[in-house]
ZAMAR-820646 format. One line per 8 residues: number of its first residue (from 1); their letters; for each residue z, x, y of C-alpha. Coordinates in nm, 2 decimals, padded with zeros to 4 digits. Layout:
N
NUM	A	Z X Y | ...
***
This chain:
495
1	XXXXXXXX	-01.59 00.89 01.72 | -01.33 00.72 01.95 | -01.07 00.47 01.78 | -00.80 00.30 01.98 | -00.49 00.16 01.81 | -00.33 -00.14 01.93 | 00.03 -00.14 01.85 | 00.21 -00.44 01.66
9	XXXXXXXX	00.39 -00.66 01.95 | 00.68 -00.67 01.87 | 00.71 -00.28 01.92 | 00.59 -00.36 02.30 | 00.89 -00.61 02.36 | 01.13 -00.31 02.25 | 01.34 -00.11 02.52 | 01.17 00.16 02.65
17	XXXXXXXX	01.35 00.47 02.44 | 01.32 00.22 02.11 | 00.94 00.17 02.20 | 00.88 00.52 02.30 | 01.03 00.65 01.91 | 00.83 00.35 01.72 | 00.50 00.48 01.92 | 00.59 00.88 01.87
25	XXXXXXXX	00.68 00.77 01.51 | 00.32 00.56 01.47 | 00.19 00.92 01.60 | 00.34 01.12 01.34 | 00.25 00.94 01.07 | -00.10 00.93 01.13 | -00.13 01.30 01.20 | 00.08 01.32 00.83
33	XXXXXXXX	-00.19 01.07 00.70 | -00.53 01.31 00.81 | -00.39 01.62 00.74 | -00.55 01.65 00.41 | -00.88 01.46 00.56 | -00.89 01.72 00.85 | -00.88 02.03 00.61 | -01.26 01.88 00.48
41	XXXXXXXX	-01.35 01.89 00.86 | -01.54 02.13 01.05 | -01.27 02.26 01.36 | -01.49 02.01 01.61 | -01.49 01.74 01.39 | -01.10 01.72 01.29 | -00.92 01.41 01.41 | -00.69 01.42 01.66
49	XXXXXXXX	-00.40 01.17 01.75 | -00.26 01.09 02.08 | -00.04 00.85 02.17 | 00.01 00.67 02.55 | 00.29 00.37 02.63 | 00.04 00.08 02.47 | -00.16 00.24 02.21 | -00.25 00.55 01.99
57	XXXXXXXX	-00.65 00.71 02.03 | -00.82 00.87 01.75 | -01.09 01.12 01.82 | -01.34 01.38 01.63 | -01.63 01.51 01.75 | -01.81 01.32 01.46 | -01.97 00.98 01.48 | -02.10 01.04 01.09
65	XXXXXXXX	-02.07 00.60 00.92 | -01.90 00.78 00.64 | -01.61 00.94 00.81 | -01.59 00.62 01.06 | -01.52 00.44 00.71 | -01.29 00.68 00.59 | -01.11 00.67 00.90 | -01.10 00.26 00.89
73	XXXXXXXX	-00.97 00.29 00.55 | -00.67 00.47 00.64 | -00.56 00.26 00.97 | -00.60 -00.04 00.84 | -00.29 -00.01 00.60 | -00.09 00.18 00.80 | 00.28 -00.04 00.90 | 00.27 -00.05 01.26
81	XXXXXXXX	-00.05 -00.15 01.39 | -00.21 -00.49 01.50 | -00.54 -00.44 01.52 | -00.77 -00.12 01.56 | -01.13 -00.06 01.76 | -01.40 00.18 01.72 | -01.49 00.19 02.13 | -01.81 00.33 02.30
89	XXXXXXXX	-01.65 00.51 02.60 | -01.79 00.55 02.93 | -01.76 00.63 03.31 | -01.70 00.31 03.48 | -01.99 00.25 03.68 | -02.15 -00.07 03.88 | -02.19 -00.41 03.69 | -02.57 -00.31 03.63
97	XXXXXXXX	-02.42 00.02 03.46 | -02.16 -00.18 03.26 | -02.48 -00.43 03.12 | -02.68 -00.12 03.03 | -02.39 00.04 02.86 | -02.33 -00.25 02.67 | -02.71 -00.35 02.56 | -02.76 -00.02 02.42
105	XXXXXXXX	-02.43 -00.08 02.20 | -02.49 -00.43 02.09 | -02.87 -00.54 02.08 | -02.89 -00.45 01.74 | -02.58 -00.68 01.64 | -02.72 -00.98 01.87 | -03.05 -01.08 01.73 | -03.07 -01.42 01.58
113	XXXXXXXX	-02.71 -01.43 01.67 | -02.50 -01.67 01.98 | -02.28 -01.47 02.14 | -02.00 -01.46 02.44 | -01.84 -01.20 02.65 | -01.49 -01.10 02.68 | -01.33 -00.89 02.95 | -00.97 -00.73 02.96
121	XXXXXXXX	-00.96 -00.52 03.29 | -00.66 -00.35 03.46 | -00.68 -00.19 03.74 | -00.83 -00.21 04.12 | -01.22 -00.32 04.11 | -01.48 -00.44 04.30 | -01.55 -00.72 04.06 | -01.32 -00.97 03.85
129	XXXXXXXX	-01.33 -00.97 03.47 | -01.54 -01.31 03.47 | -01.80 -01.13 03.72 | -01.84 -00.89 03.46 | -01.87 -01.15 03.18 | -02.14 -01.38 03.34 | -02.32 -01.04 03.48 | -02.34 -00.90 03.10
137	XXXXXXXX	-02.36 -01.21 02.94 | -02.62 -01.33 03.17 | -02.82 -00.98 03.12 | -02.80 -00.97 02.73 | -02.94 -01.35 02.69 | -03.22 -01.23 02.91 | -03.28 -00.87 02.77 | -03.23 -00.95 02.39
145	XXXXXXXX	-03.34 -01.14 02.12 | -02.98 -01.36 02.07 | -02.99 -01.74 02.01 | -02.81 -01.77 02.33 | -02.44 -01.78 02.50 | -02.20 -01.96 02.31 | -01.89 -01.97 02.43 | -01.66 -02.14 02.16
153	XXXXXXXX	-01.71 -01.98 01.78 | -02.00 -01.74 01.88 | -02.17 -01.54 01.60 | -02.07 -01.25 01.78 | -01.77 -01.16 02.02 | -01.91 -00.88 02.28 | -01.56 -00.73 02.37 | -01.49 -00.48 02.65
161	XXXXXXXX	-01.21 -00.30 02.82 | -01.17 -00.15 03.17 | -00.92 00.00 03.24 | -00.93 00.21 03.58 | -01.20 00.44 03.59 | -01.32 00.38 03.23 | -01.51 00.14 03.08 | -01.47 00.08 02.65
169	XXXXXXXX	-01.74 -00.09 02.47 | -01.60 -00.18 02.18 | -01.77 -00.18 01.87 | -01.58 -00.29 01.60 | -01.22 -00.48 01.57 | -01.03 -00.48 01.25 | -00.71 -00.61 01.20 | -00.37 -00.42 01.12
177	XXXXXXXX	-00.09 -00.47 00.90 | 00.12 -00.56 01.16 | 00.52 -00.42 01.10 | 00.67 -00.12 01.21 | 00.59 00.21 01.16 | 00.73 00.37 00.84 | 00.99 00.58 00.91 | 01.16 00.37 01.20
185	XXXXXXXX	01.41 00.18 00.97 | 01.70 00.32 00.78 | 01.55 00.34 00.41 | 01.64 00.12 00.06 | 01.59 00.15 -00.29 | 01.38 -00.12 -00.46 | 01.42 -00.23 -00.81 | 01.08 -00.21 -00.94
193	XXXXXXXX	00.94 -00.39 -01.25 | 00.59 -00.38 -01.19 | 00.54 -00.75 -01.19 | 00.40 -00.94 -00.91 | 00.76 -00.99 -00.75 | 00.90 -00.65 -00.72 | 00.59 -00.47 -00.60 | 00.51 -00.74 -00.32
201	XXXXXXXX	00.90 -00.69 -00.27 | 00.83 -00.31 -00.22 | 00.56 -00.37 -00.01 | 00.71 -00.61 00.27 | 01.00 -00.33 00.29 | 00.72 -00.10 00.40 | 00.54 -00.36 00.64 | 00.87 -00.33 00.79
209	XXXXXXXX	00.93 00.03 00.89 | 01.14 00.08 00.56 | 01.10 00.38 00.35 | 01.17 00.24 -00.05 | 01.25 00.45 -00.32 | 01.20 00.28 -00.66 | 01.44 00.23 -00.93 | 01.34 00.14 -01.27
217	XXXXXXXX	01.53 00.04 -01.57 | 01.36 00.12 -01.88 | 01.40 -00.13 -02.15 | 01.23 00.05 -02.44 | 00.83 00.03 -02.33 | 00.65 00.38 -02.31 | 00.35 00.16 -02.21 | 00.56 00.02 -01.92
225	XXXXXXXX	00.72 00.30 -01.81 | 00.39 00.46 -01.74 | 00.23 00.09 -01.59 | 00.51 00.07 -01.35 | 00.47 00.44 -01.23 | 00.14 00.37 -01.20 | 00.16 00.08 -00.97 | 00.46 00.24 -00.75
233	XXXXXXXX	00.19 00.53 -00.66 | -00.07 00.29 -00.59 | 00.19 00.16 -00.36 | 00.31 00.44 -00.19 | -00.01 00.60 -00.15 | -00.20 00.31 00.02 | 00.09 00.17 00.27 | 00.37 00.48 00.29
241	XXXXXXXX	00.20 00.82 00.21 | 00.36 00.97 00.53 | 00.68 00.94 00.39 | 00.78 01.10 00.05 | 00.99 00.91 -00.19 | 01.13 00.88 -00.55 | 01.11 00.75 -00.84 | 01.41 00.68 -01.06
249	XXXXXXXX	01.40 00.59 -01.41 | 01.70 00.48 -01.57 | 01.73 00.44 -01.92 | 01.88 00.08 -02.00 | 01.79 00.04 -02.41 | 02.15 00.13 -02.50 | 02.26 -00.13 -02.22 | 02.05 -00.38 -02.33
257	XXXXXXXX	02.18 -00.33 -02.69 | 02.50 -00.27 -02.62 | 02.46 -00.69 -02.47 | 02.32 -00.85 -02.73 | 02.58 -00.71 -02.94 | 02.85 -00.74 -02.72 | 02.81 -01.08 -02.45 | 02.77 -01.42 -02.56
265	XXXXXXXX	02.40 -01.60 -02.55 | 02.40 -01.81 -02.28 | 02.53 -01.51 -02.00 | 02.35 -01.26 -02.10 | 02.06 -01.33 -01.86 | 02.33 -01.28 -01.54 | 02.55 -01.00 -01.71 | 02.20 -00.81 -01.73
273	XXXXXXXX	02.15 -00.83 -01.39 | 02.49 -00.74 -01.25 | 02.51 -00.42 -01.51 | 02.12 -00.37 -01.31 | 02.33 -00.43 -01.00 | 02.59 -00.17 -01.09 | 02.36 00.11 -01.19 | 02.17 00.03 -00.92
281	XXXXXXXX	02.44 00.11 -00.63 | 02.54 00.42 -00.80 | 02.18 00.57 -00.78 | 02.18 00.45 -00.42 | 02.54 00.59 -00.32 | 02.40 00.93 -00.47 | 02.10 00.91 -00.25 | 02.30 00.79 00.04
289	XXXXXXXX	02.10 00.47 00.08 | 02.28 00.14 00.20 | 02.04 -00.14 00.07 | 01.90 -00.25 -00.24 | 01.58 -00.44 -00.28 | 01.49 -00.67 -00.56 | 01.23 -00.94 -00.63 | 01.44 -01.23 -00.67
297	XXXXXXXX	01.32 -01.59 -00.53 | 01.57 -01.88 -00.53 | 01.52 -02.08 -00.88 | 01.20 -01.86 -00.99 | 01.41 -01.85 -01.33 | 01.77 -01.90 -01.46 | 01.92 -01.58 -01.35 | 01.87 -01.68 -00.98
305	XXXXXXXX	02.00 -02.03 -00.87 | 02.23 -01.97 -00.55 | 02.52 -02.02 -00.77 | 02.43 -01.70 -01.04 | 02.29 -01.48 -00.75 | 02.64 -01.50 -00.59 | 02.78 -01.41 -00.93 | 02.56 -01.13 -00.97
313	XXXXXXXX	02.60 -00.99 -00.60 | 03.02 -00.98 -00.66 | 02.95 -00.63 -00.83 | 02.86 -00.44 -00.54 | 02.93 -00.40 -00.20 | 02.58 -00.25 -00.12 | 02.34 -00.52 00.10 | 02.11 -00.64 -00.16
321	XXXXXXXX	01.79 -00.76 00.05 | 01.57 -01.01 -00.12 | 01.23 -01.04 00.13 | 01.10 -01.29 -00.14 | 01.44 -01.54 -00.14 | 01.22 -01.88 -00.03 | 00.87 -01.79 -00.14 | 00.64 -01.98 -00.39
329	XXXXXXXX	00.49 -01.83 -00.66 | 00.19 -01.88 -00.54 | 00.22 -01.74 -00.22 | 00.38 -01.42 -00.38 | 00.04 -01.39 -00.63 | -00.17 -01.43 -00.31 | -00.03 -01.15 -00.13 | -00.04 -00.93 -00.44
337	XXXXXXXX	-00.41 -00.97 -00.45 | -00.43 -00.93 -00.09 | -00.27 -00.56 -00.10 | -00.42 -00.46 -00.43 | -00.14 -00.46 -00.69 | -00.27 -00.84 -00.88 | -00.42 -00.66 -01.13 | -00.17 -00.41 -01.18
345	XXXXXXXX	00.12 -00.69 -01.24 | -00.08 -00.90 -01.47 | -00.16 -00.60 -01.72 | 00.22 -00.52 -01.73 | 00.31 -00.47 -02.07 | 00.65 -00.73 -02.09 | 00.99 -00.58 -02.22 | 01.22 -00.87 -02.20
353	XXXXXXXX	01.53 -00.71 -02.25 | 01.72 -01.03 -02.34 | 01.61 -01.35 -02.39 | 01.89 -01.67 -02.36 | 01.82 -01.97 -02.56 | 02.00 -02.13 -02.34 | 02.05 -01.95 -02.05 | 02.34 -02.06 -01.76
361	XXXXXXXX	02.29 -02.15 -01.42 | 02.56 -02.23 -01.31 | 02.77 -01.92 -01.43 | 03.14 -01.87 -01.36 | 03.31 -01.59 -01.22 | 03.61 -01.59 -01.49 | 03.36 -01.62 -01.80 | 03.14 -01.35 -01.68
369	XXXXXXXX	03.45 -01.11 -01.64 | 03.56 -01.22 -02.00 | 03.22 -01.14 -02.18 | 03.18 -00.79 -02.00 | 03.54 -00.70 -02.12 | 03.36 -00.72 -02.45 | 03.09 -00.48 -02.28 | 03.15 -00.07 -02.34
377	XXXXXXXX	03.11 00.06 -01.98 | 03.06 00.40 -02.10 | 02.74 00.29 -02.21 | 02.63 00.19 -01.89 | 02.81 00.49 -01.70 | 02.56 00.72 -01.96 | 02.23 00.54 -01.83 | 02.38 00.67 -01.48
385	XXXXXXXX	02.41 01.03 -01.56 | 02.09 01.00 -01.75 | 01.87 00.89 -01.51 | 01.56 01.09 -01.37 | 01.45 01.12 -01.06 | 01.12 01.26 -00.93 | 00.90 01.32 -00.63 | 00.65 00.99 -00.64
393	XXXXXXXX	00.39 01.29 -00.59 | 00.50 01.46 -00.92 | 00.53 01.15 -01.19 | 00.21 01.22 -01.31 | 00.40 01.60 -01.47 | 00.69 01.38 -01.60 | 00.44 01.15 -01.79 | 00.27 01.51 -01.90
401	XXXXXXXX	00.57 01.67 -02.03 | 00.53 01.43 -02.33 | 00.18 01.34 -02.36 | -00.02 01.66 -02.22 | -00.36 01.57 -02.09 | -00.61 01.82 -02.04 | -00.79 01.87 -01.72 | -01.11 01.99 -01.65
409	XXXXXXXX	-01.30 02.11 -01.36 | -01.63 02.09 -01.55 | -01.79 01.77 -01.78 | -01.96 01.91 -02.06 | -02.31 01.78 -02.21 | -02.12 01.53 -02.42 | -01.90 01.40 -02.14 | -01.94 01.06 -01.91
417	XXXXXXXX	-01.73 01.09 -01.64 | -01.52 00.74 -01.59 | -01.49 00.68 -01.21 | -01.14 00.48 -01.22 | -01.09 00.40 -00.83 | -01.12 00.06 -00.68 | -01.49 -00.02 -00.57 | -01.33 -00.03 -00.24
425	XXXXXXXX	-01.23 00.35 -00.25 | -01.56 00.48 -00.45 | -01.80 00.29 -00.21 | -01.66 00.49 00.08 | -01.70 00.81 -00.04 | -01.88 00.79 -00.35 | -01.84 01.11 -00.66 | -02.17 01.26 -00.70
433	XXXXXXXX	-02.19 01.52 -00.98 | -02.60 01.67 -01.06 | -02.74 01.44 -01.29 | -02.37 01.40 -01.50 | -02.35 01.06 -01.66 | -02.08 00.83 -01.46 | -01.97 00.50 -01.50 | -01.76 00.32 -01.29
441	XXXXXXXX	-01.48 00.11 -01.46 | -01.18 00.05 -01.18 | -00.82 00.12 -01.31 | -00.75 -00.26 -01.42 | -01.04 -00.27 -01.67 | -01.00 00.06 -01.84 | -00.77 -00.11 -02.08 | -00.96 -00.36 -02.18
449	XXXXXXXX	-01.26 -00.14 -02.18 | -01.21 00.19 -02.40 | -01.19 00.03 -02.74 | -01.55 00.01 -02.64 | -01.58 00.37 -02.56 | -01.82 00.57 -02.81 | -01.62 00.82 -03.01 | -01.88 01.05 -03.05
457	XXXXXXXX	-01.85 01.10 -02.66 | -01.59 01.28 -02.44 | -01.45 01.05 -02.18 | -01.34 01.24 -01.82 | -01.12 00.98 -01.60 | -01.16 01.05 -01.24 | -00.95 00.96 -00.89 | -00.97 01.07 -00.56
465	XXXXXXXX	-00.60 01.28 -00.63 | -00.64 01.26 -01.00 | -00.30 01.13 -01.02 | -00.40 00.73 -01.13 | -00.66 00.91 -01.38 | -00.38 01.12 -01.53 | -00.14 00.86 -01.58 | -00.43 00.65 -01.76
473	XXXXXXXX	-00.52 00.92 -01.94 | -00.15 00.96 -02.07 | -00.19 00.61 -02.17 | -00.52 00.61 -02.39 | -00.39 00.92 -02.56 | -00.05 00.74 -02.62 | -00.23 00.45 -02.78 | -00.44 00.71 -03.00
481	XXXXXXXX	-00.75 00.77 -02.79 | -00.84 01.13 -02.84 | -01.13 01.18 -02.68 | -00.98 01.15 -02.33 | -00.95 01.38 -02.03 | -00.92 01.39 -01.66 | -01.17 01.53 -01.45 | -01.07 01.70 -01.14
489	XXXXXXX	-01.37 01.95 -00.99 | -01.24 02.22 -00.76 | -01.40 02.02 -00.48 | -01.53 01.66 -00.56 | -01.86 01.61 -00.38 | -01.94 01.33 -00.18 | -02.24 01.18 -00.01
***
């Protein structure tokens, strides 16, 4: 198995000791990401990373479809890289050699199909890249069963490299997330809420090299405590697992009270967000970070017209980034269902912590300051000192310490095992158990689902790291479901 990784382009414009630390950085992280994938590996089969000045190579001495898939799964949401190909490679030989090479690789994908050939080539040769494209093209029309060369919107691309000595037939291409690799921008803390705004918020930070720690304020929901966790692993674990980060809860019910008693109707909405603001550059000046990160888009909702932005800003000198400022709704749902978190965001449970009937827009500076002299700061400076912060790795013991769930290694007689992943994740490397009883119901229908669950049964919630599972699990049990477990076998099997 032979991948080559193409790097985003804007690395490749870089100075050469700013391109060489993105690429060595790109490297790291990917040998951080198959650590745990390597330990299932046989010593000749384990992935190795190397990088060279335009791209990063992934090799194993396996070619099995399942590990190829697994493999795939992992680049393609990895900040950093454009594109990625699973190559053929060979010796460069004569153009005869180079048609051979290629028929044996792509026949299978041609019939019934139009086609073209591409050639990039560096190097000194004998032949020019559109000798090699009419030879091969020429060759495969005559020696396959296509429809025939079609040079504009073919069925199928046939794509190869030389480069020197070395010829790469390349298989497959799949697109990258594009960005920089995680790890090569100074990192932020993100104000996370779980809807669609702050997690796609979150997200583009990562796209862009930046390592974000999440703050949360709770405003009295168990449920969405939990949710929110939830969705900020999801997060982390599909686009920034190489880099470890935490979670802070901060506890904002006394805040929120201590508003509606305190701050007249109308500015609560914008005193709310600057007491968010406040509590939010403290955390950050403990964990030495210099930027904030929220969800806001200009006039989503009262609280953030240019004018109350500005207003709410004035309360800290931290850069407050906002990735989302000019988007549409719209756009902001459709790039939440493109990275997986849709369904998350629309089963947050909502805890508005005030609600204006008549909120301001256009709030001044002088009236704000006169309602928060109203406001007892010692109630906010206690949320501070009462926040908690944890490994993103470890909420799933911080959920536990108050709703224990119990694990098992093996489903007894009366158990289904519930496979919670996404059909994505189970199809790649589906959870095969005897003749156990399993059904698969992905995370964002389990809610909706186990009022249905038989209560004569035991139900076992499984996940590839059994940390999703565990957080559900909390859940059901939290909302009085008592037949509810986790299962997590010593070694999940897999076809």
């Amino acid at each position: 198995m032979h991948f080559i990784v193409k790097l985003f382009p804007e690395i490749t414009i870089k100075s050469a000791p700013v391109r060489k630390r993105f690429i060595k950085q790109l490297r790291d992280n990917l040998r951080s990401l198959f650590v745990s994938l390597n330990a299932e590996l046989e010593e000749s089969d384990k992935i190795k990373v190397q990088r060279d000045w335009d791209k990063i190579e992934l090799t194993s001495g396996s070619n099995d479809e399942s590990l190829r898939a697994r493999v795939s799964e992992v680049l393609a949401h990895v900040p950093g890289i454009a594109n990625f190909a699973l190559v053929q490679d060979y010796p460069l030989g004569d153009l005869d050699d180079i048609f051979h090479k290629t028929r044996a690789v792509y026949e299978p994908m041609l019939v019934g199909k139009t086609f073209c050939v591409r050639v990039k080539r560096s190097g000194d040769h004998e032949f020019t890249s559109t000798e090699v494209e009419r030879y091969v093209g020429g060759g495969l029309n005559q020696h396959t069963q296509a429809l025939g060369v079609k040079l504009k919107q073919p069925d199928v691309t046939v794509r190869l490299e030389i480069k020197q000595d070395r010829l790469y037939v390349i298989e497959e291409k799949i697109n990258g997330l594009g960005g920089f690799p995680l790890g090569t921008q100074d990192p932020v803390l993100s104000l996370i809420s779980g809807g669609f705004d702050s997690t796609v918020s979150s997200y583009l930070m990562m796209k862009r090299g930046i390592r974000a720690h999440y703050c949360f304020f709770n405003l009295g929901g168990r449920a969405h405590e939990i949710a929110v966790k939830e969705v900020a692993f999801y997060l982390w674990n599909k686009y920034g697992a190489s880099h470890k980060v935490k979670f802070v809860t901060v506890p904002f019910e006394e805040v929120v009270a201590e508003i509606l008693g305190s701050v007249q109707n109308s500015q609560m909405g914008v005193v709310l967000k600057r007491m968010m603001l406040r509590a939010a550059s403290q955390v950050a000046e403990d964990m030495s970070l210099q930027a904030l990160v929220t969800g806001e888009a200009v006039g989503q909702v009262s609280s953030q017209t240019l004018t109350n932005l500005t207003v709410i800003d004035e309360v800290t000198d931290a850069l407050v980034l906002r990735p989302l400022i000019v988007m549409d709704k719209s756009d902001i749902i459709d790039i939440a269902r493109n990275i997986g978190t849709e369904e998350f965001s629309a089963n947050i449970p909502e805890y508005c912590g005030v609600i204006s009937r008549k909120p301001t827009t256009r709030a001044k500076r002088d009236r704000i300051e006169a309602q928060e002299q109203n406001f007892d700061f010692e109630v906010l400076d206690k949320a501070v000192s009462d926040a908690k912060m944890v490994s993103i790795d470890d909420v799933v013991d911080d959920i536990n310490a108050d709703v224990p769930v119990e694990i098992l290694s093996h489903a007894k007689s009366n158990s289904v095992i519930v496979d919670i992943r996404h059909p994505n994740e189970e199809e790649l490397n589906p959870l095969v158990v005897g003749d156990q009883r399993i059904e698969k119901i992905p995370f964002y229908t389990l809610n909706s689902v186990a009022p249905t669950f038989d209560k004569a049964m035991q139900y076992l919630l499984y996940c590839d790291k059994g940390v999703m599972s565990q957080l559900h699990a909390a859940h059901l049990i939290d909302q009085g479901f008592v037949n509810v477990a986790v299962y997590r076998p010593e070694k999940a099997k897999s076809e």
